[in-house]
C-alpha positions as CSV (number, residue, x, y, z in Angstrom):
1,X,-18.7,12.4,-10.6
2,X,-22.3,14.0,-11.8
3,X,-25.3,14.8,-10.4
4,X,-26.9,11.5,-11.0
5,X,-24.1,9.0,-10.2
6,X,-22.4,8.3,-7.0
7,X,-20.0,5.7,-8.5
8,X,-17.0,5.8,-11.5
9,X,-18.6,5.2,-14.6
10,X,-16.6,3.9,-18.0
11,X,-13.3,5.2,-16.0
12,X,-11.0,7.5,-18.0
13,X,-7.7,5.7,-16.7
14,X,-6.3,2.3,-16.5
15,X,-5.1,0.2,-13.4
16,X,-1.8,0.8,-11.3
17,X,-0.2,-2.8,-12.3
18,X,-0.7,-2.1,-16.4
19,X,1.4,0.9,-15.5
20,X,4.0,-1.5,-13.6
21,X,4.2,-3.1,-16.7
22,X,4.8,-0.5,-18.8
23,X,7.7,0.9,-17.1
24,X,9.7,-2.6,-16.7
25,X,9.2,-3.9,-20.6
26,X,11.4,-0.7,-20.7
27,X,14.5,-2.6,-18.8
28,X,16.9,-4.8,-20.7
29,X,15.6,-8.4,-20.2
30,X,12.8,-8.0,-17.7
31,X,9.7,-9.7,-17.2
32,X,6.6,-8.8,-15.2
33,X,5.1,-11.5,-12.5
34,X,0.9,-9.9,-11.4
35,X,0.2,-11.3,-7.7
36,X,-3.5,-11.5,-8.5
37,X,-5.7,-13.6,-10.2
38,X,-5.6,-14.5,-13.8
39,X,-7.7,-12.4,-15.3
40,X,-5.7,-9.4,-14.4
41,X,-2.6,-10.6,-16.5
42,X,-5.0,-11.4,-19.4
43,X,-6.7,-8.5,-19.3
44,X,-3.3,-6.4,-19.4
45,X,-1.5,-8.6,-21.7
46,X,-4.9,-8.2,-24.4
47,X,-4.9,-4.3,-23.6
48,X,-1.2,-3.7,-24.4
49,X,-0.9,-6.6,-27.4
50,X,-3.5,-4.2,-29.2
51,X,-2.4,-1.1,-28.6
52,X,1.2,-2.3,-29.5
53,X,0.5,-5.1,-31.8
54,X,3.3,-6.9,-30.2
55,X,2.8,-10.4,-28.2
56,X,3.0,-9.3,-24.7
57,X,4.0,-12.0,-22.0
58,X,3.0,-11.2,-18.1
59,X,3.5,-14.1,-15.1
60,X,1.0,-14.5,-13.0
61,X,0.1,-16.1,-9.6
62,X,-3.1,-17.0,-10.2
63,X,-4.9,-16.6,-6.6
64,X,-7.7,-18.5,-6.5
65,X,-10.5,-18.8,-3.8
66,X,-8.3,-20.8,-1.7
67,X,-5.1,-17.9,-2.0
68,X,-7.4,-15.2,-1.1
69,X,-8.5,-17.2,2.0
70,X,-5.3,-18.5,3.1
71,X,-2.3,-16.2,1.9
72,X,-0.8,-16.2,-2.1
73,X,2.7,-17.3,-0.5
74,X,2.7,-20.3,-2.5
75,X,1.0,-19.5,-5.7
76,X,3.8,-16.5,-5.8
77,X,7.0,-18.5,-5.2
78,X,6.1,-21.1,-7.8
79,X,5.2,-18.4,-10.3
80,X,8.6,-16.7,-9.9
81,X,10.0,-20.4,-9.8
82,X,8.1,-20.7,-13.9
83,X,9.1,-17.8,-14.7
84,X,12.8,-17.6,-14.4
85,X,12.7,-21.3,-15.7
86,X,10.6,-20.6,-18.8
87,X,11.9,-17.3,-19.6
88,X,15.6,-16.6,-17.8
89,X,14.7,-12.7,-16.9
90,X,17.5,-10.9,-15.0
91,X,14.8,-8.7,-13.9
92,X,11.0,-9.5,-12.7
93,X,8.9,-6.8,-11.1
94,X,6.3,-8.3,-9.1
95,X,3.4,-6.0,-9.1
96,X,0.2,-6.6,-6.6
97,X,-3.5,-6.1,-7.2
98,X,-6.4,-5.7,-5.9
99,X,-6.9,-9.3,-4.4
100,X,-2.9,-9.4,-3.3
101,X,-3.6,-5.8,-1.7
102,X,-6.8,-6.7,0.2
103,X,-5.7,-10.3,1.7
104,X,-2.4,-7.9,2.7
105,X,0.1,-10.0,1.2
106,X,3.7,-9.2,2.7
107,X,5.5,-9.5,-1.0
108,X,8.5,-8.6,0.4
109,X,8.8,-11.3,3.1
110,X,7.3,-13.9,0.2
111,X,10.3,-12.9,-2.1
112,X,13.3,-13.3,0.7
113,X,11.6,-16.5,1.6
114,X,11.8,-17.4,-2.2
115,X,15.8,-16.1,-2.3
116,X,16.4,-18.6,0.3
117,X,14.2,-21.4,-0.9
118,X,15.4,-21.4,-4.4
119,X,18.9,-21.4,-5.6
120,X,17.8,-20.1,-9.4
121,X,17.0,-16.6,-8.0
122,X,20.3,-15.9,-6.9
123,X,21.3,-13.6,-9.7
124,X,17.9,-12.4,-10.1
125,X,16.8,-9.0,-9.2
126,X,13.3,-9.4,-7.9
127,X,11.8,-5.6,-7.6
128,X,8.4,-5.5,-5.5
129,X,5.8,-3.0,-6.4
130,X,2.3,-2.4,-4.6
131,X,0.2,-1.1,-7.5
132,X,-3.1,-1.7,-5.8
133,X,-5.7,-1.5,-9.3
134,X,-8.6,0.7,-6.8
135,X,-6.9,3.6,-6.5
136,X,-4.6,6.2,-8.8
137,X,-3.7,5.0,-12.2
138,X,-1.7,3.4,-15.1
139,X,0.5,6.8,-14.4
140,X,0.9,6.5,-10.7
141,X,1.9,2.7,-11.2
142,X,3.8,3.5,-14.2
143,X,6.0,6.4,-11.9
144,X,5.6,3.9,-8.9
145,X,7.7,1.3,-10.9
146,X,10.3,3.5,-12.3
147,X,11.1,4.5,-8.5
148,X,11.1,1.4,-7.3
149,X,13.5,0.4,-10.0
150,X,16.3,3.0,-9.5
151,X,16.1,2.5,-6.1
152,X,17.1,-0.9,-6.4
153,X,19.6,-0.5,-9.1
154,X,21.6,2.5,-7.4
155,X,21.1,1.4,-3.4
156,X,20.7,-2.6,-3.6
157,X,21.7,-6.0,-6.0
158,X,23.8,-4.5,-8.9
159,X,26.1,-1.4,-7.9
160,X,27.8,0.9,-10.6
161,X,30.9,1.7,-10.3
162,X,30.9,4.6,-8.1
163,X,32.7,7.4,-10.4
164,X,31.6,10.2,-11.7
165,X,30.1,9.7,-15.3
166,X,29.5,13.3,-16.3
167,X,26.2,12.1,-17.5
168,X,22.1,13.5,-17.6
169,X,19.5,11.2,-16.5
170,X,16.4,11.5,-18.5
171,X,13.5,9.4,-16.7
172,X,10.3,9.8,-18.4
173,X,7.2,10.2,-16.0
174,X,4.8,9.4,-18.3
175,X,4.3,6.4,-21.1
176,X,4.8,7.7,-24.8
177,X,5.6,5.3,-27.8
178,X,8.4,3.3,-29.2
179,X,8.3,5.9,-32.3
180,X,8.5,9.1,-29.6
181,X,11.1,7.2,-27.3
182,X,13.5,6.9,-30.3
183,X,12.5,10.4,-30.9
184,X,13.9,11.4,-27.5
185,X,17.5,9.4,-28.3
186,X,17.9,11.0,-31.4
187,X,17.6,14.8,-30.0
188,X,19.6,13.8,-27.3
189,X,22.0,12.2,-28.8
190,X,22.9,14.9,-31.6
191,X,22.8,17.7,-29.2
192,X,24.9,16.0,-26.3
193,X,26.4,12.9,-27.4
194,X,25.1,9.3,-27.7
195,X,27.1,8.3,-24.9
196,X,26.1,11.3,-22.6
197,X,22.8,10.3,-21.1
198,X,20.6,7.7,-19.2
199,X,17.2,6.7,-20.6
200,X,15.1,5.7,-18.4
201,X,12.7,3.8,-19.4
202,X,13.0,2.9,-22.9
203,X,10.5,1.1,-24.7
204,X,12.0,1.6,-28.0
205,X,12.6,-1.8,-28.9
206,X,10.9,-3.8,-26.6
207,X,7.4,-2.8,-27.6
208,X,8.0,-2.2,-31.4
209,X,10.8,-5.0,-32.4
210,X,11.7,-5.8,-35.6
211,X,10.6,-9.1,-37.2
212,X,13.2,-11.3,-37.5
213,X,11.8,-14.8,-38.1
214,X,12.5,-16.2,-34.5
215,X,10.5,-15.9,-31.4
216,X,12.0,-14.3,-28.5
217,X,11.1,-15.2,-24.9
218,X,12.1,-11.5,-24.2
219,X,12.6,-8.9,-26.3
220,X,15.9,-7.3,-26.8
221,X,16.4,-3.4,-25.7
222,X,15.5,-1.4,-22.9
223,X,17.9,0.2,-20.6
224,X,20.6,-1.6,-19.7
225,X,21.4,-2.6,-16.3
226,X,24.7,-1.3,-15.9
227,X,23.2,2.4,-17.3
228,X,20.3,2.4,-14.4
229,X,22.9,1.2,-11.6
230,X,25.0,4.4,-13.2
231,X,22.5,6.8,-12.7
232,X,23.6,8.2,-9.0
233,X,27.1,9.2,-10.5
234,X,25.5,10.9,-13.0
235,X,26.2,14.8,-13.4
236,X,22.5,16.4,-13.8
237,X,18.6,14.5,-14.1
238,X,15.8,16.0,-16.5
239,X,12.5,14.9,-15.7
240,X,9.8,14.2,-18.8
241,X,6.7,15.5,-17.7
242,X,5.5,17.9,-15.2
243,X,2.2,17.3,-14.2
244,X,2.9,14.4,-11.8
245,X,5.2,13.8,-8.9
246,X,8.1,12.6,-10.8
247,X,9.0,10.0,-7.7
248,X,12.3,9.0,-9.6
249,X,13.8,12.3,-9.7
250,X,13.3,13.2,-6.5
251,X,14.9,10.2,-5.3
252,X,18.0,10.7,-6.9
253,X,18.0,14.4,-5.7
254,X,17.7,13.4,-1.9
255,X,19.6,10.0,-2.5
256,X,22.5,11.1,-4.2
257,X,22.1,15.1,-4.1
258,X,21.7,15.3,-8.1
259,X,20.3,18.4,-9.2
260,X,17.1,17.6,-11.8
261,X,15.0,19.8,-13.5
262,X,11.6,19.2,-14.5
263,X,10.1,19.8,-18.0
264,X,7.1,19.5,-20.5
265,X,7.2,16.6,-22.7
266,X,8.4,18.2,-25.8
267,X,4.7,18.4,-27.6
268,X,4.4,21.6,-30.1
269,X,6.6,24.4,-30.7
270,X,7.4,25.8,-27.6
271,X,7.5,23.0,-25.5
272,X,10.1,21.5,-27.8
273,X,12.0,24.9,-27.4
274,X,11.9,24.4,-23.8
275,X,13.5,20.7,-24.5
276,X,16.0,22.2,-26.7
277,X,17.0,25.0,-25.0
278,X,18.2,22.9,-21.7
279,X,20.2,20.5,-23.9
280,X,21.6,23.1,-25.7
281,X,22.6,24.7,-22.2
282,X,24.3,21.6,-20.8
283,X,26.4,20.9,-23.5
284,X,27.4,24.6,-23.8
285,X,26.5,24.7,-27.7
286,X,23.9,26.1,-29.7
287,X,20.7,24.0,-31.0
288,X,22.0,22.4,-34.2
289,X,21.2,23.3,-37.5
290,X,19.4,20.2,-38.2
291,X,16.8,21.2,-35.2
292,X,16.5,24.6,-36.9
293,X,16.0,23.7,-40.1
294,X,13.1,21.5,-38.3
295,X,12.1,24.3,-36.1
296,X,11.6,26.0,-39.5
297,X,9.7,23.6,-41.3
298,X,6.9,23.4,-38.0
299,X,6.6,26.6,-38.5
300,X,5.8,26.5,-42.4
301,X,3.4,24.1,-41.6
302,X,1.7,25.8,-39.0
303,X,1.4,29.1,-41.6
304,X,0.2,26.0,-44.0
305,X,-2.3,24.9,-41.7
306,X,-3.1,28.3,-39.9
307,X,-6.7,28.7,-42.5
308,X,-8.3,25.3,-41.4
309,X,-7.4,24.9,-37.6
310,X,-7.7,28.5,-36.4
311,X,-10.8,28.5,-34.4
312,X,-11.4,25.4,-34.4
313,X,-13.0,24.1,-30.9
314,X,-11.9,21.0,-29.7
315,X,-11.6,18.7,-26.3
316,X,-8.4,17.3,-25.0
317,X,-8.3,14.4,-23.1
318,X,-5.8,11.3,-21.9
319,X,-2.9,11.3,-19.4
320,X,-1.9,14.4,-18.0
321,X,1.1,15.2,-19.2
322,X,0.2,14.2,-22.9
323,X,-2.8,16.6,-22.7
324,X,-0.7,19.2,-21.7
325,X,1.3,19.0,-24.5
326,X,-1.7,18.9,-26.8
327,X,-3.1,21.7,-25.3
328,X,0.0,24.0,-26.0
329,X,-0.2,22.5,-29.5
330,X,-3.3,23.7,-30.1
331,X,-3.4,26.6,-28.6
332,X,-0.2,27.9,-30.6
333,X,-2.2,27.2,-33.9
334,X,-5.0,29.2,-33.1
335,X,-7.6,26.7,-31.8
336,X,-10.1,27.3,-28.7
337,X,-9.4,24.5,-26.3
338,X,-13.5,24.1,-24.9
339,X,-12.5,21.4,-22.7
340,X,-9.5,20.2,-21.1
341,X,-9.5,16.6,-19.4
342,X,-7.0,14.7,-17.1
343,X,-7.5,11.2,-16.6
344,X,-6.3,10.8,-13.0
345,X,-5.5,13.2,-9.8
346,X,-2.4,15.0,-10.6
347,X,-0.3,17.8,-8.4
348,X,0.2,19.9,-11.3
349,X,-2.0,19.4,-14.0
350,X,-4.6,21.9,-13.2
351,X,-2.1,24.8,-12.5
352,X,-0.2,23.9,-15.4
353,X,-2.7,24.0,-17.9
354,X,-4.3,27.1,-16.7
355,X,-1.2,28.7,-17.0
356,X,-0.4,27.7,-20.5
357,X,-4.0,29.0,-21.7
358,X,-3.6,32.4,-20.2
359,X,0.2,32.8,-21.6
360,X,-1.1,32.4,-25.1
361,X,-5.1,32.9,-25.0
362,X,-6.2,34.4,-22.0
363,X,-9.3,34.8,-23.1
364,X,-10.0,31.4,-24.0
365,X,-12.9,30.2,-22.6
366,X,-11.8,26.6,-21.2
367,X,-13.0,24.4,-18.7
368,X,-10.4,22.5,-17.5
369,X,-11.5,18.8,-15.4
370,X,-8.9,15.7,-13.9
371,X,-10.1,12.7,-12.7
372,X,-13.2,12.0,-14.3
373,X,-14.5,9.0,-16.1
374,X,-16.3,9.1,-19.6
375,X,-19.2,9.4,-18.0
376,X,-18.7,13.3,-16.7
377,X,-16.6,13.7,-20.0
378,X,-19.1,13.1,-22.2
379,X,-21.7,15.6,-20.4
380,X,-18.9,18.0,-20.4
381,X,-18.4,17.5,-24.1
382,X,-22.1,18.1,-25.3
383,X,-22.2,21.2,-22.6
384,X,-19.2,22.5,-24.6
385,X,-20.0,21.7,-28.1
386,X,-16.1,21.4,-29.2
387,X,-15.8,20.5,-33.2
388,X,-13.2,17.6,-32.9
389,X,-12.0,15.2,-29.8
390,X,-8.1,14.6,-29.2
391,X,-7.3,11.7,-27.1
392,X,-6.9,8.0,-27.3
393,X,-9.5,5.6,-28.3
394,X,-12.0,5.0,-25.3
395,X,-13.4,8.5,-26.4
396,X,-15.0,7.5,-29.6
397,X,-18.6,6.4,-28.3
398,X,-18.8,10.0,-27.6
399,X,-17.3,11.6,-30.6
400,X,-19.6,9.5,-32.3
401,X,-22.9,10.4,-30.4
402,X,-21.4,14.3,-31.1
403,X,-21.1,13.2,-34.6
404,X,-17.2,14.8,-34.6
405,X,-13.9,13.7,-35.5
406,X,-12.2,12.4,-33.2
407,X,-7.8,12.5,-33.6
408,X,-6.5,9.4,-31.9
409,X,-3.5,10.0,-29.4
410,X,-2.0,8.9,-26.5
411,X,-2.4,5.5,-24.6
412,X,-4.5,3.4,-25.5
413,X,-5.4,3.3,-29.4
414,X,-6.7,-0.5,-29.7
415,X,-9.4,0.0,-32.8
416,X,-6.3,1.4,-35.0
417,X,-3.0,0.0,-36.1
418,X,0.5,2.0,-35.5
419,X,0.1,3.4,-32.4
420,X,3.7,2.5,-31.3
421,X,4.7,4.4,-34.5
422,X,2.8,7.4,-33.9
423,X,5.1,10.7,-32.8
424,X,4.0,13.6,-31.0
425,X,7.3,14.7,-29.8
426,X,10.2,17.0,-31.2
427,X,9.7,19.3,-34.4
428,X,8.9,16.6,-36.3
429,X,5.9,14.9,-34.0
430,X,4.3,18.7,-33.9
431,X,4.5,18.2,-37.9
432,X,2.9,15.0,-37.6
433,X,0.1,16.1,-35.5
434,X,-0.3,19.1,-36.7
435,X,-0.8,17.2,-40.6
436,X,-3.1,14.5,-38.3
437,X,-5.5,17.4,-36.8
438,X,-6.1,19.9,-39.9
439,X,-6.2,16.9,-42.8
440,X,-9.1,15.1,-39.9
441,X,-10.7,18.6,-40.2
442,X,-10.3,18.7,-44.5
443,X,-12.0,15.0,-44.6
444,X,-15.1,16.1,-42.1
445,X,-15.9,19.0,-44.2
446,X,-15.5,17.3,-47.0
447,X,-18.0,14.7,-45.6
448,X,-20.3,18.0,-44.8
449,X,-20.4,19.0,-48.1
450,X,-21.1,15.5,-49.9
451,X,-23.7,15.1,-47.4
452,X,-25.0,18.3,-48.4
453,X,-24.5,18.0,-52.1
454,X,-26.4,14.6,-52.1
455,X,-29.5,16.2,-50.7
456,X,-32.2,16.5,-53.4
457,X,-33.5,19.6,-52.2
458,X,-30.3,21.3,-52.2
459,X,-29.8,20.6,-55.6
460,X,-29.6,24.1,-58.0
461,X,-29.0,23.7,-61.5
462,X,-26.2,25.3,-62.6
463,X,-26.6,28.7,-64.2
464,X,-30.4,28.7,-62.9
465,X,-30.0,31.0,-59.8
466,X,-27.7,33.1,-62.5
467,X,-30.8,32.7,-65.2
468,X,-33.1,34.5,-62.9
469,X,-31.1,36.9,-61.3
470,X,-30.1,38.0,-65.1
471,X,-33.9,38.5,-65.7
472,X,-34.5,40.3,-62.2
């Protein structure tokens, strides 16, 4: 909040239930019913459709004036009734919002009542979230939903089997994309097997399918049920993410006494280390060559790049966790992080960051903000004068009033096209980035110099200034 305004302005974050949402399209055949009115579902459906390009389907209740007055019992049970009809999930997380919260809605009550009403929920796992939209964010709903999820799998509906599986649990506590989630299977699976760990969620397929001439209802993918019900015999839990409260992990540690371990997403060099290092612990083998030889060619490119990005200033912003990562990036290839920004509240975020900027620039000047809308951003960003943005798309009114570049990552990117396909994580997503960042820097001094060069008054002759100096 500044000086001049006691209220958010152009918030930084998204809503708890778009979070919700997120984390179920990433469970085999699940759909996602909004208690709320309409225009919440639209608005979320519109948000994620561009920033995917995928058509994204979300139930509704549609409270009205007279279902804020007099309860949304009714509206709810005949959405879930439409829903299983229409689309045959055997999965729907029903998320609240604002309007559900405030008329204080007892979901859970509603759904039992709907279980004993309606005979086509019987083999339907119906998962309640609260995800009030007027407090947290897209990452507290998104964490709030994954929790709510293995809780149901492992304690309630479908049980595993009960036996030891010898398996890791990976649950990610923050959203990345398709292209980084398939990113994550393919380390894991070369360094400890493809059959030796538990996604959790994975939006792989679900939110990048492949066209195949046929509409689906729901996309295939996702983790399967039987995997998530699996996850209290699992062996050992690695939690994505360490800014936030990773709920998930933590439950399965009390629940089941699993021991978990909580880790950077794998942005940049050493962050990816981190990742690789732990895998290569567990399955009692060294990192494979392949990762090496990758390791080895992030390195090249960071000597490539080294000349244009060292010094650079620029401002991170997004979800916690994802700025994190990009701050290590950066930092490790020479540039002077001016301003560091966190969406949301966070435990960690602060502490974490910090720490990473005195480990490899302590004397990087930095200011380092969470929680703030664009509105304190962007009078943080002309106080610091950085040279480029990183962050997702929301932030290009102020690049653009700075007149700098901005390099468009994280959640959401809806004036672009590929954001599911963009990777940030693993050697190769620090290649990627790294090739993003320093080619955006080429093209704006490029732009400098034409700008320059079409000036009329800059104009010399060529050979005059050598002319006269010959004669002086």
């Amino acid at each position: 909040m500044t000086e001049r305004n006691y209220a958010t302005v152009n918030p930084c974050v998204m809503c708890q239930p778009i979070g919700s949402v997120m984390a179920f399209k990433g469970i085999e055949n699940s759909m996602v019913m909004l208690h709320g009115s309409q225009g919440c579902s639209t608005y979320m459906r519109l948000h994620l459709a561009h920033h995917f390009r995928e058509p994204v389907d979300i139930g509704s209740s549609s409270l009205s004036e007279k279902g804020a007055v007099y309860g949304g019992s009714e509206n709810l049970k005949k959405g879930l009734k439409n829903l299983i009809l229409r689309y045959n999930p055997k999965v729907i997380g029903v998320s609240t919002t604002c309007l559900a919260e405030t008329i204080g809605d007892d979901i859970g009550r509603i759904i039992a009542e709907f279980r004993e009403e309606e005979d086509i929920a019987y083999d339907v796992m119906i998962i309640p979230v609260p995800t009030p939209s007027y407090e947290d964010s897209h990452n507290s709903g998104y964490i709030k939903a994954v929790e709510a999820i293995v809780k149901e799998f492992t304690a309630g509906g479908i049980h595993g089997s009960g036996i030891f599986n010898n398996k890791l649990n990976v649950v990610l506590s923050e959203n990345v994309s398709p292209e980084d989630t398939r990113e994550l299977r393919r380390i894991f699976s070369d360094i400890i097997g493809p059959n030796s760990f538990i996604l959790l969620p994975d939006i792989s397929e679900t939110f990048d399918a492949p066209m195949t001439g046929e509409l689906q209802k729901i996309f295939s993918g996702g983790t399967p049920h039987s995997a998530i019900a699996d996850m209290k015999n699992s062996a050992a839990t690695i939690g994505l993410g360490i800014a936030n409260n990773n709920k998930a992990v933590r439950y399965l540690e009390r629940a089941f006494d699993i021991p978990s371990q909580d880790l950077p997403l794998p942005i940049g060099l050493e962050y990816t280390d981190s990742l690789l290092a732990a895998l290569s612990g567990t399955a009692g083998i060294d990192v494979p060559e392949t990762y090496q030889k990758e390791r080895g060619r992030l390195i090249d490119a960071m000597v490539d790049s080294h000349k244009y990005v060292y010094g650079i200033k620029v401002a991170i912003y997004g979800d916690p966790d994802n700025v994190l990562g990009m701050l290590s990036l950066a930092l490790e290839n020479g540039m002077h992080p001016v301003l560091v920004a966190a969406s949301g509240k966070s435990p960690g975020f602060a502490g974490h960051a910090m720490e990473r900027v005195r480990q490899v620039k302590p004397d990087c000047d930095v200011t380092i903000l969470e929680d703030v809308d664009f509105d304190t951003f962007n009078d943080a960003v002309k106080k610091a004068k950085p040279d480029m943005l990183i962050g997702n798309s929301n932030g290009k009114y102020v690049a653009k009033e700075m007149g700098i570049p901005l390099v468009r990552v994280g959640f959401p990117i809806h004036d672009r096209v590929g954001a599911q396909r963009i990777l940030s994580l693993g050697y190769l997503g620090a290649m990627n980035m790294l090739d993003r960042i320093t080619n955006t820097i080429l093209e704006a001094q490029e732009e400098k110099l034409a700008e320059k060069w079409s000036e009329p008054e800059s104009y010399v002759p060529f050979g005059e200034d050598t002319f006269h100096s010959a004669e002086a």
